[in-house]
DSSP file (Angstrom, degrees, kcal/mol; ACC not computed):
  #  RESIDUE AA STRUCTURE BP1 BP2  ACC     N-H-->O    O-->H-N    N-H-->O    O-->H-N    TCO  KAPPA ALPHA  PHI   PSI    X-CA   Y-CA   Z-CA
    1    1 A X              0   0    0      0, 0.0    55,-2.3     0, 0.0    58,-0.2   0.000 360.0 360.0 360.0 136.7  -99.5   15.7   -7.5
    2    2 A X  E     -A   55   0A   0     53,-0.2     2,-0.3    57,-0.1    53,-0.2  -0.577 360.0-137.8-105.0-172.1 -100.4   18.8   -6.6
    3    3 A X  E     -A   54   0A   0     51,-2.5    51,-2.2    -2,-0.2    58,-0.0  -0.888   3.4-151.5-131.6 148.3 -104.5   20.1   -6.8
    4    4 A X        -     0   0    0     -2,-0.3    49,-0.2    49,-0.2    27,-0.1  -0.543   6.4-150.5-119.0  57.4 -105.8   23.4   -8.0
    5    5 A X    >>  -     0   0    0     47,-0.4     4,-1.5    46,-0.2     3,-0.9  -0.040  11.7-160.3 -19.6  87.2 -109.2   24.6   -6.5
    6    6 A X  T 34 S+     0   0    0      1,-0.3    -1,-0.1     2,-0.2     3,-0.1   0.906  83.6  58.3 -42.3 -52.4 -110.5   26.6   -9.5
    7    7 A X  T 34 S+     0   0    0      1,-0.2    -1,-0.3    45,-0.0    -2,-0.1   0.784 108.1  43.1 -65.0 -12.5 -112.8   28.5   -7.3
    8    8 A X  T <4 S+     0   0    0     -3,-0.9    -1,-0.2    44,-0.3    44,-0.2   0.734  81.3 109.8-106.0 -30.0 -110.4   29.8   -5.2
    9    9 A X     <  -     0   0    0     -4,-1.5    -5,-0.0    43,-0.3    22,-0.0  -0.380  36.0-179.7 -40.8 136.1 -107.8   30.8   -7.4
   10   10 A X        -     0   0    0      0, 0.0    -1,-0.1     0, 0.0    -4,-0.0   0.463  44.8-118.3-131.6 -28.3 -107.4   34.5   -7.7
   11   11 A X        +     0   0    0     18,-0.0    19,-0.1     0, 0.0    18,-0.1   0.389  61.3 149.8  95.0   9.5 -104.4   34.4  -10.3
   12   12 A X        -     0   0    0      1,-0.1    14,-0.0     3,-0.0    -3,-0.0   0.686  45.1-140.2 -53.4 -49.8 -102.2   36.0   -8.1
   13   13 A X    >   +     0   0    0      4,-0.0     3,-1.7     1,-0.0     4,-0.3   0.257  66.5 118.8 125.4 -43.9  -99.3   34.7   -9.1
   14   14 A X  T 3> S+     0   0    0      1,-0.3     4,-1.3     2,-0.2     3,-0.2   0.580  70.4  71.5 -53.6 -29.6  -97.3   34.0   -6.2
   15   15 A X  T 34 S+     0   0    0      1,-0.2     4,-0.3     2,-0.2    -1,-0.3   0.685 101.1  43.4 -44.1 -35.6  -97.4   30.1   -7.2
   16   16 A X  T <4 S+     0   0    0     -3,-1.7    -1,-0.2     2,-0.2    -2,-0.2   0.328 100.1  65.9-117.8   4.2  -95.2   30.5   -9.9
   17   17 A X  T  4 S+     0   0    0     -4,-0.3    -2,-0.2    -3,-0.2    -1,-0.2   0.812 109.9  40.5 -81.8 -44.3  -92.7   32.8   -8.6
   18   18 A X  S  < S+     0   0    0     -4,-1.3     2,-0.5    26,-0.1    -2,-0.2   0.658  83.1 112.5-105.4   9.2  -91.6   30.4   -6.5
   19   19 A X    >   -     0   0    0     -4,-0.3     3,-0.7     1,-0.1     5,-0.2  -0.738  46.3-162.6 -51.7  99.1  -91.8   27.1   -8.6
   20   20 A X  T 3  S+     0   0    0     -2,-0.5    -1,-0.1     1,-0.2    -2,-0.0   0.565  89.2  49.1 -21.4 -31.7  -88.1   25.8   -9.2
   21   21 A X  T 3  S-     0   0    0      1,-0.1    -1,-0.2     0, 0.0    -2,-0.0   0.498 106.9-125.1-106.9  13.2  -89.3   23.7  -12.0
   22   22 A X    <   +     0   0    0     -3,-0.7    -2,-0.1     1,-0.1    16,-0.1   0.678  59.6 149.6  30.4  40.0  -91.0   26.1  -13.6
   23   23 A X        +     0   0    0     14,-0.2    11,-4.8    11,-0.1     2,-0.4   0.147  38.4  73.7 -32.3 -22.6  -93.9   23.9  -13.5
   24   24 A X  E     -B   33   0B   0     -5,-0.2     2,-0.4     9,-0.2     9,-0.2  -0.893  57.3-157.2-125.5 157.3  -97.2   26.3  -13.3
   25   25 A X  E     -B   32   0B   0      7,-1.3     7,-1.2    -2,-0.4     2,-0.6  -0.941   4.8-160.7-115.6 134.8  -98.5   28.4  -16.1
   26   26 A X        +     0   0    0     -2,-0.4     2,-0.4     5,-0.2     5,-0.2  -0.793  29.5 155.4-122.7 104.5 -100.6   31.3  -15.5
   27   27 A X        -     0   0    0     -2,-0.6    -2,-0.0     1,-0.2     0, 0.0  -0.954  62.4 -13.9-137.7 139.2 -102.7   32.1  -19.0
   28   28 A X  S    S-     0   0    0     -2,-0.4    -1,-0.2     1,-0.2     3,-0.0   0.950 125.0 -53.1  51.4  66.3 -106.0   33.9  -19.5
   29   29 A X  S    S+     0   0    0     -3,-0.1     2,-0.2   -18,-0.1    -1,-0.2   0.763 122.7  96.5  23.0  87.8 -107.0   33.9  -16.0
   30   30 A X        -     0   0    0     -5,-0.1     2,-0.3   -19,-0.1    -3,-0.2  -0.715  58.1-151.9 171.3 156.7 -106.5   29.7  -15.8
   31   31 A X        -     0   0    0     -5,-0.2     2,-0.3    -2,-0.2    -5,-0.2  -0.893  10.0-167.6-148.9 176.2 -103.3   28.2  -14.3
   32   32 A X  E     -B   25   0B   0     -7,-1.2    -7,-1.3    -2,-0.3     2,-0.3  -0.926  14.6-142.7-150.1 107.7 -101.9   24.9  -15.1
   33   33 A X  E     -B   24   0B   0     -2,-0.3     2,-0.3    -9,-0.2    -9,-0.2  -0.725  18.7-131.8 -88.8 157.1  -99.4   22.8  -13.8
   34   34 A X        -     0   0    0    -11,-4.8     4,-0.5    -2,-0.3   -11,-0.1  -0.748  17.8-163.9 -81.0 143.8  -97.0   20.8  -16.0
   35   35 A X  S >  S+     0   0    0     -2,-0.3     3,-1.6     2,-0.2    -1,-0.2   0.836  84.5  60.0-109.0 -72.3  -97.3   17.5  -14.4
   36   36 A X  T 3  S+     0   0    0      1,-0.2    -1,-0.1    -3,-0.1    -2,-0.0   0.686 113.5  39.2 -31.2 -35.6  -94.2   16.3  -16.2
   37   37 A X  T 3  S+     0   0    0    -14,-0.1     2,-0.3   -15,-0.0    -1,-0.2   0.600  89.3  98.2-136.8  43.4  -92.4   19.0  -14.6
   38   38 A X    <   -     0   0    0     -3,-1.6    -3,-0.0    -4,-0.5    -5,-0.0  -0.583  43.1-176.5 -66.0 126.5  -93.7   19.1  -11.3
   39   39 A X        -     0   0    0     -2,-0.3    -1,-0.1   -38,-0.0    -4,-0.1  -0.192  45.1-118.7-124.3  41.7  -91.6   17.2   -8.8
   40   40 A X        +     0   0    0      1,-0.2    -2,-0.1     2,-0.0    15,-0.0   0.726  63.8 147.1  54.8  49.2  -94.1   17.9   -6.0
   41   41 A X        -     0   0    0      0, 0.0    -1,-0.2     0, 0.0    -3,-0.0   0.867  52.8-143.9 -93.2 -46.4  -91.7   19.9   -3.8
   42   42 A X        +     0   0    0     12,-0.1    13,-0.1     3,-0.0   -23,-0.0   0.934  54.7 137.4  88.9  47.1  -95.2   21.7   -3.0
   43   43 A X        +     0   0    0      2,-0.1   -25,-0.0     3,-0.1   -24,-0.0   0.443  66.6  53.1 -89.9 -10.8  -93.7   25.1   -2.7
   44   44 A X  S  > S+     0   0    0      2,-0.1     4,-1.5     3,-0.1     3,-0.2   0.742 108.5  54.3 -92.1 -32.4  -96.5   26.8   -4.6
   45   45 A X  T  4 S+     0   0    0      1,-0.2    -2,-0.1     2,-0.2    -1,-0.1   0.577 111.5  40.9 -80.5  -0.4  -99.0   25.1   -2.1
   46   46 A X  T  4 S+     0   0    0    -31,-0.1    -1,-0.2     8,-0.1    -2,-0.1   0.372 115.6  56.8-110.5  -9.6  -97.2   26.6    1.1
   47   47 A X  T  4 S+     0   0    0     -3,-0.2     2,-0.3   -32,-0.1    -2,-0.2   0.795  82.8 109.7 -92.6 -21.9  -96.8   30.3   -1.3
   48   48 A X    ><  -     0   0    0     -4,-1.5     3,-1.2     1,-0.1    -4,-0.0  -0.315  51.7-171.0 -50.0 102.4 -100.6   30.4   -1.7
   49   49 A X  T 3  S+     0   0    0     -2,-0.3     2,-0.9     1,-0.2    -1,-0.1   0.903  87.6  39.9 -61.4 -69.1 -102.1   33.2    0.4
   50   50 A X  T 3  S-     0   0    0      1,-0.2    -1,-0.2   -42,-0.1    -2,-0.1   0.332 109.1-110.4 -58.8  16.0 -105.6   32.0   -0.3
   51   51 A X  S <  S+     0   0    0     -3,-1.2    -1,-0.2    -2,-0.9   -46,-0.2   0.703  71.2 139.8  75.4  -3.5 -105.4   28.0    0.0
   52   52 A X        +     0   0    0    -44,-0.2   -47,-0.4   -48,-0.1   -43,-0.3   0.742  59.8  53.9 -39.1 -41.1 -106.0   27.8   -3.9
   53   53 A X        -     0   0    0    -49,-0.2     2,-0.3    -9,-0.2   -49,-0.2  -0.841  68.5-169.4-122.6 122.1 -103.3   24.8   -4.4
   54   54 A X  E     -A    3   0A   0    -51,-2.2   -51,-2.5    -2,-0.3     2,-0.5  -0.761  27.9-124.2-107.0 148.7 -103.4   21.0   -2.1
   55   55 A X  E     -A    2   0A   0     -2,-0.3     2,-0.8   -53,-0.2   -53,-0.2  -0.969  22.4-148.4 -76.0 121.8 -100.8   18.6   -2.0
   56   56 A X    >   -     0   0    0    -55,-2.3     3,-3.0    -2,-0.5     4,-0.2  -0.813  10.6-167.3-133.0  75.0 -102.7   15.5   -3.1
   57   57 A X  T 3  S+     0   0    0     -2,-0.8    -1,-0.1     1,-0.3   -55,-0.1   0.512  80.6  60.2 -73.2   7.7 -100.7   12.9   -1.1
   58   58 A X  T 3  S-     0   0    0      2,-0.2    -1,-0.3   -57,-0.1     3,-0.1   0.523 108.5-120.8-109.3  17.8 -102.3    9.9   -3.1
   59   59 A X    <   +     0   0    0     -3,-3.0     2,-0.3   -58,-0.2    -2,-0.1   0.736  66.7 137.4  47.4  57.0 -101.0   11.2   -6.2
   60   60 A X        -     0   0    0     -4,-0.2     2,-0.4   -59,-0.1    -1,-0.2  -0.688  50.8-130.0-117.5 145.5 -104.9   11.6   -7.9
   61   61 A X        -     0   0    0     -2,-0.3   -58,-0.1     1,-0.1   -59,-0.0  -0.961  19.3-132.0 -58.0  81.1 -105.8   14.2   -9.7
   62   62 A X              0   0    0     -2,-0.4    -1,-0.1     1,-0.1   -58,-0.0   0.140 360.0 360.0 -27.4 151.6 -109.1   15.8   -8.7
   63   63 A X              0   0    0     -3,-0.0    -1,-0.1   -60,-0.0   -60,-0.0   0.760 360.0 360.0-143.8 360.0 -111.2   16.5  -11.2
């Protein structure tokens, strides 16, 4: 699973350019991943300038 640090999100964008699974939503300044078709490749958490997005290797959901 990956994790989304609300405060740190900026909306930027860059997360979802480089999702394969086309997995993140960006709407109304919010983003979302689809969990269903996230396969945790955790290429939007290494595309994050600002650290927004974790890989959350005990596959919980923060909340």
């Amino acid at each position: 699973m990956i994790d989304i640090i609300p405060d740190k999100c900026d909306f930027c964008g860059c997360c979802v350019g480089v999702c394969p699974e086309d997995a993140i939503e960006l709407k109304e300044a919010a983003i979302y991943i689809i969990d269903e078709k996230c396969t945790n490749c955790s290429k939007c958490v290494w595309s994050c300038p600002i650290e927004a997005l974790m890989f959350n290797k005990a596959g919980v959901q923060k909340e």
